[in-house]
C-alpha positions as a Markdown table, in Angstrom:
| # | Residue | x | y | z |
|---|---|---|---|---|
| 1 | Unk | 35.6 | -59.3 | 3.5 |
| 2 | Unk | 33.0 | -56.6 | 2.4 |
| 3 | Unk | 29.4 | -57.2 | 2.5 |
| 4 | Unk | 28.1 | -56.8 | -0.9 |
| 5 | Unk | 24.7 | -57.3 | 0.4 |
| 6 | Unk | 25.0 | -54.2 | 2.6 |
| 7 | Unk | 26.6 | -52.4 | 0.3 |
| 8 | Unk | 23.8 | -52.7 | -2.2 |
| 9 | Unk | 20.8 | -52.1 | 0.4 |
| 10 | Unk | 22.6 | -48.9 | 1.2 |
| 11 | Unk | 23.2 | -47.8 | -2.6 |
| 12 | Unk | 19.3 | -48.4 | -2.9 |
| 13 | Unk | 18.4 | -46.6 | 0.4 |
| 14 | Unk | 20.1 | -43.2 | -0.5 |
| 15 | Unk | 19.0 | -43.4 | -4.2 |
| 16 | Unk | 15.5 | -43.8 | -3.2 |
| 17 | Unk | 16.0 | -40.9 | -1.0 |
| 18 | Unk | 17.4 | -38.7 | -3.6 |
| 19 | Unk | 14.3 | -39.3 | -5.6 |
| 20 | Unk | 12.1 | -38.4 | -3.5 |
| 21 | Unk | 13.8 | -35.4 | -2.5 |
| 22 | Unk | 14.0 | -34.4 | -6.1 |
| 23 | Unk | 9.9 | -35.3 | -6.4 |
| 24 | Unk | 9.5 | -33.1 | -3.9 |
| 25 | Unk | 11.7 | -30.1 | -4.6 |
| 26 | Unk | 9.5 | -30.3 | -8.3 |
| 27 | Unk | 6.2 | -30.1 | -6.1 |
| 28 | Unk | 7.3 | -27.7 | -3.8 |
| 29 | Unk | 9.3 | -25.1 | -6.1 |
| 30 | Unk | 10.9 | -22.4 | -3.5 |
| 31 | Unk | 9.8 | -19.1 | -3.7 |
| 32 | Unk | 11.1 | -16.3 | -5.6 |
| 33 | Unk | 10.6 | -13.3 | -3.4 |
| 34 | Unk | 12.0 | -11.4 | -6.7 |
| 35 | Unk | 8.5 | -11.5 | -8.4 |
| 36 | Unk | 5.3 | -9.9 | -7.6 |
| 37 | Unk | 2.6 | -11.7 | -6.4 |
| 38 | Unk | -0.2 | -9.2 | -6.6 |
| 39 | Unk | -2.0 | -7.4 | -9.2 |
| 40 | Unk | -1.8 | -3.2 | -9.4 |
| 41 | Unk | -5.2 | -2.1 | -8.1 |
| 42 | Unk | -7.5 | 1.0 | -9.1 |
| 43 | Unk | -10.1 | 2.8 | -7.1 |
| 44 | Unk | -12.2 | 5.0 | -8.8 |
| 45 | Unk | -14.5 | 7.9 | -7.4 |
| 46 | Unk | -14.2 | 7.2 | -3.6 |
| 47 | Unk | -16.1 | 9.6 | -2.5 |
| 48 | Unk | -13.9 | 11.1 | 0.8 |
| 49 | Unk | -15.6 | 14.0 | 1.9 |
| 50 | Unk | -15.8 | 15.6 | 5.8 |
| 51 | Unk | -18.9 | 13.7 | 6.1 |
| 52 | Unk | -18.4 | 10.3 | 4.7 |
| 53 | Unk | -14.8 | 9.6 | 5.8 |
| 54 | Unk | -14.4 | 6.5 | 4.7 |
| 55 | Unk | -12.2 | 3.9 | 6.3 |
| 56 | Unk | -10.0 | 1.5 | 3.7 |
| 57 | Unk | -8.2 | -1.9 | 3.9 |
| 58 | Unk | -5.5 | -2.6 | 1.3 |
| 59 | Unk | -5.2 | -6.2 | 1.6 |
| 60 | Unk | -8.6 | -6.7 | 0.2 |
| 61 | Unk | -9.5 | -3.1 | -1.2 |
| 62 | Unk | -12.2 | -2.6 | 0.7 |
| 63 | Unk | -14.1 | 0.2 | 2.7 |
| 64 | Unk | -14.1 | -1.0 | 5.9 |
| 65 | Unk | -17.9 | -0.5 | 7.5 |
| 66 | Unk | -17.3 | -0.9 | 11.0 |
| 67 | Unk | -13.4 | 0.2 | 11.6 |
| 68 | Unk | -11.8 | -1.8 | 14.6 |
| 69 | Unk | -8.5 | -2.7 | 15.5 |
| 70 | Unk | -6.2 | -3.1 | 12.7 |
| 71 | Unk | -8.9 | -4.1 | 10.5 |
| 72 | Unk | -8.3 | 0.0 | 8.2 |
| 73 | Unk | -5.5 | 1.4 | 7.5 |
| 74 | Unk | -6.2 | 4.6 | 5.8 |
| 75 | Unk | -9.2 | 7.2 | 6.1 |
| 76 | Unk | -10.1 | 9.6 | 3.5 |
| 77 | Unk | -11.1 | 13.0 | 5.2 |
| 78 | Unk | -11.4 | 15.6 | 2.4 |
| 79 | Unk | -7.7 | 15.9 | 1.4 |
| 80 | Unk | -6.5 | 14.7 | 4.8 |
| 81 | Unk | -5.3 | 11.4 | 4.5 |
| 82 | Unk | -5.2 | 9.7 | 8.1 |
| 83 | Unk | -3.4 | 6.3 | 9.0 |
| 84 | Unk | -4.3 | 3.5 | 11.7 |
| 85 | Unk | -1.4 | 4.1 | 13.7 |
| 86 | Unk | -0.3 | 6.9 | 15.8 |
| 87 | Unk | -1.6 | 8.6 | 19.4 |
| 88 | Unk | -4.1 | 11.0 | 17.3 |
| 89 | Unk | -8.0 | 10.0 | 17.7 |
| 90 | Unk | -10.4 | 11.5 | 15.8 |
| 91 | Unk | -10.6 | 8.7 | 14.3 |
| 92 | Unk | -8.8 | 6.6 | 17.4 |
| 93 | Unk | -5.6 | 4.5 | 15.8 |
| 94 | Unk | -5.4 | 1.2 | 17.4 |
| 95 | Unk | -3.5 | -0.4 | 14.6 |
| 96 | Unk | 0.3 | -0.4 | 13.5 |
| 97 | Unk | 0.2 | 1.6 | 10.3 |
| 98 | Unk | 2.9 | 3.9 | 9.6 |
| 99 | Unk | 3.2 | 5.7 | 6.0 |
| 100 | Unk | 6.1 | 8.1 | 4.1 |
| 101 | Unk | 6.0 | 10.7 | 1.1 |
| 102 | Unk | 8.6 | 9.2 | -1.5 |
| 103 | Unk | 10.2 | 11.4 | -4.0 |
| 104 | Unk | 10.0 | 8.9 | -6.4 |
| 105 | Unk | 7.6 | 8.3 | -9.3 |
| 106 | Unk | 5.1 | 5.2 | -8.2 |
| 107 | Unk | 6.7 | 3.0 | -11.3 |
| 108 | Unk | 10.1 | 3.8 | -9.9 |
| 109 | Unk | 9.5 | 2.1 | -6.8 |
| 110 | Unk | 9.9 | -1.6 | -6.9 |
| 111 | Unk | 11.4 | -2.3 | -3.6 |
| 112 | Unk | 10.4 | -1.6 | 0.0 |
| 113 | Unk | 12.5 | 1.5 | 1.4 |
| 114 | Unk | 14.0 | 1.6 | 4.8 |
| 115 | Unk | 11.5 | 1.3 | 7.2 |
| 116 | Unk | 13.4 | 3.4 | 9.8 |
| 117 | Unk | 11.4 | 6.5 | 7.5 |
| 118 | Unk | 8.1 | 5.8 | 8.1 |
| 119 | Unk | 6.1 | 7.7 | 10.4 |
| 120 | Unk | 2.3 | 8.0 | 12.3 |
| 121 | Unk | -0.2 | 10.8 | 13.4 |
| 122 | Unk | 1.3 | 11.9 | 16.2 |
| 123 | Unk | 0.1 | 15.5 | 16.5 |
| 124 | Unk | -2.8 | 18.3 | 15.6 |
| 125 | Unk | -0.9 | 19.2 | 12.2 |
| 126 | Unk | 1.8 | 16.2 | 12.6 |
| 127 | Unk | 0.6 | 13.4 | 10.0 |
| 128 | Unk | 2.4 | 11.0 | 8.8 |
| 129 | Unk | 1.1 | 12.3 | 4.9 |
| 130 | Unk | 1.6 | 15.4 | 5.4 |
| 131 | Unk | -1.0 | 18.3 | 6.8 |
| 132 | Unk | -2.3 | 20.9 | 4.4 |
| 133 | Unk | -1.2 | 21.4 | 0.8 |
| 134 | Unk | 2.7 | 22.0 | 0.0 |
| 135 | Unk | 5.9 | 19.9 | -0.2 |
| 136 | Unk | 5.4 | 18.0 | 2.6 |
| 137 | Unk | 1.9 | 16.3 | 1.6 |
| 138 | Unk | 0.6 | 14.5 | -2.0 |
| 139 | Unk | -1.2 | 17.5 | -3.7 |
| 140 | Unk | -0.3 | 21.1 | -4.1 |
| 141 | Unk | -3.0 | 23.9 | -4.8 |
| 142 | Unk | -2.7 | 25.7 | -8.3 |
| 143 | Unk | -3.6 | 29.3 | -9.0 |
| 144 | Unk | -7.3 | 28.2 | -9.7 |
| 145 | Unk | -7.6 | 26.7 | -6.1 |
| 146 | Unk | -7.2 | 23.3 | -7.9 |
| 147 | Unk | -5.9 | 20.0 | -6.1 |
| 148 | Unk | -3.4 | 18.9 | -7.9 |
| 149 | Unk | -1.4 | 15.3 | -6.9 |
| 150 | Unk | 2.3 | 15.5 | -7.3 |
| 151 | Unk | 2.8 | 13.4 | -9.9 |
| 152 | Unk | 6.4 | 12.1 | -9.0 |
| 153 | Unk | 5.5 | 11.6 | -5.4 |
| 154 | Unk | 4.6 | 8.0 | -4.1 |
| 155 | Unk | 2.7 | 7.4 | -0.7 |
| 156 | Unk | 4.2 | 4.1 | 0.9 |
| 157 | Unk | 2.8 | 2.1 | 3.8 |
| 158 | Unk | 3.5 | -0.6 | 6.0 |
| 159 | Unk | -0.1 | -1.7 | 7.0 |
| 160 | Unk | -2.1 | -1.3 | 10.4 |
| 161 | Unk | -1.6 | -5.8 | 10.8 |
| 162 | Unk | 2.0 | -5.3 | 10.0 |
| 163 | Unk | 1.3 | -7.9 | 7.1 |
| 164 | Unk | 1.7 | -6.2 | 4.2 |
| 165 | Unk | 3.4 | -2.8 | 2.5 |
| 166 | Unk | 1.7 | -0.9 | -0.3 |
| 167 | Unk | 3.1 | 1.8 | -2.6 |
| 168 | Unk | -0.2 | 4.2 | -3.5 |
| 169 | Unk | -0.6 | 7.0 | -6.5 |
| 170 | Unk | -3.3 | 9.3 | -6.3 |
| 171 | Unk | -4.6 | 10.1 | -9.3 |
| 172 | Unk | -7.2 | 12.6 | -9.2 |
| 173 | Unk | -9.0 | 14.0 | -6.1 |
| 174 | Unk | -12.2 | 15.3 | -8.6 |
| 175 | Unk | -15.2 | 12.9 | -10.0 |
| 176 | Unk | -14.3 | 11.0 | -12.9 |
| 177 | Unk | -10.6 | 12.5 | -13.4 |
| 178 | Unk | -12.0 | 15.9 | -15.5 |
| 179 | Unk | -9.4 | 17.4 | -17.4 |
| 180 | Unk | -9.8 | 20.5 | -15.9 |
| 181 | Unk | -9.5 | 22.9 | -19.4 |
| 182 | Unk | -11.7 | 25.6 | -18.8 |
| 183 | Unk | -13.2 | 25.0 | -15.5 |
| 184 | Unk | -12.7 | 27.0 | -12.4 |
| 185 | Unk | -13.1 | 26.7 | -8.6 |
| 186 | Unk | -17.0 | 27.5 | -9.1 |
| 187 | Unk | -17.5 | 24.5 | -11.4 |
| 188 | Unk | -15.0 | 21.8 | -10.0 |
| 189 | Unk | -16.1 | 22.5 | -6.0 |
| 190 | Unk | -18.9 | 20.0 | -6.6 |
| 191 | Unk | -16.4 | 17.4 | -8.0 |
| 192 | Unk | -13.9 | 17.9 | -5.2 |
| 193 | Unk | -13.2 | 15.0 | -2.5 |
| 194 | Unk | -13.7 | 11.8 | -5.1 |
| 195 | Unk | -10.8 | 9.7 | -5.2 |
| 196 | Unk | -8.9 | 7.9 | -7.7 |
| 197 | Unk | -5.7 | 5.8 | -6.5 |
| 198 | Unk | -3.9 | 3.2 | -7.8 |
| 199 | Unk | -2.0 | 0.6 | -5.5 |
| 200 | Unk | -0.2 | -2.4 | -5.2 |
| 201 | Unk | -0.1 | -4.3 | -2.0 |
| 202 | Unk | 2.7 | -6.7 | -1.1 |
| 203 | Unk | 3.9 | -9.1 | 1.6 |
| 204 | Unk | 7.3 | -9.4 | 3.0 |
| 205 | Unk | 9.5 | -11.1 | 1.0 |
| 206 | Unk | 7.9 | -9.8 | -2.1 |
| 207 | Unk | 8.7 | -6.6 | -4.2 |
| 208 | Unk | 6.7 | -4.2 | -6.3 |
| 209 | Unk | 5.7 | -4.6 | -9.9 |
């Protein structure tokens, strides 16, 4: 003869555990790795001249004061942009950073690329963003000497901790983004290596806004 008693006591016992599952799924809702987590960032006017080279974290958008470890990830040396990763020194990388030149307009890019692309300062003119104005790097010169961000071009990074990616678009390499109408090498020289960059940094599992 079957055990009502039992019966019932194990009814109860799986209800009970199917509310509480369901109180906790409500507390603990999963993650969508679908939405962005961070807000777009925008430096304005860091000054990244030969002499100030300065040293920036993404993850907290930061200049870093005392660069160690993985604790930078990009240095700002006139229009040479260095990483924290690589066999260069000058600065010496100790960190993990590796970068890549996208063809692809910085609101276009919503998803981290194949990693198997990104590269690090390996050599004298071998950076991973490029050496020198041209194709290969984020600005070409115009025919009033003029550095001029490609504007479809995004620089994308995984960062010197290995935590994080960004996507980066640099927005004007002059103090306080001048127009340029009617100025020439003479008056903009004085303006030159102030940088303006927008940014979003990411974590794995996440995408770009």
């Amino acid at each position: 003869m079957m055990n009502y008693t039992n019966v019932r006591g194990v009814l109860f016992g799986l209800i009970h555990c199917i509310f509480l599952f369901s109180a906790c799924s409500k507390d603990n809702p999963p993650l969508n790795p679908t939405q962005p987590v961070q807000e777009e960032k925008i430096i304005r006017n860091l000054k990244g001249d030969y002499s100030t080279k300065p040293f920036f974290k993404f993850s907290t958008g930061e200049v870093v004061k005392k660069p160690a470890g993985d604790n930078w990830d990009i240095c700002f040396e006139h229009a040479q942009l260095k990483i924290n990763g690589g066999t260069m020194d000058n600065p010496i990388r100790t960190g993990d950073a590796r970068a890549v030149i996208l063809h692809t307009a910085y609101l276009n890019v919503k998803n981290v690329p194949n990693l198997g692309g990104l590269r690090q300062d390996v050599g004298k003119e071998d950076y991973a963003l490029g050496y020198r104005s041209g194709g290969k790097t984020w600005y070409f010169m115009d025919a009033n000497y003029f550095y001029i961000p490609y504007p479809e071009k995004t620089l994308f990074f995984q960062t010197a901790d290995k935590k994080g990616f960004v996507k980066m678009q640099i927005l004007s390499f002059y103090r306080d983004m001048p127009s340029m109408i009617g100025e020439n090498y003479e008056t903009m020289g004085p303006r030159g290596g102030y940088f303006t960059f927008r940014y979003q940094y990411i974590e794995k599992g996440q995408r770009f806004q």
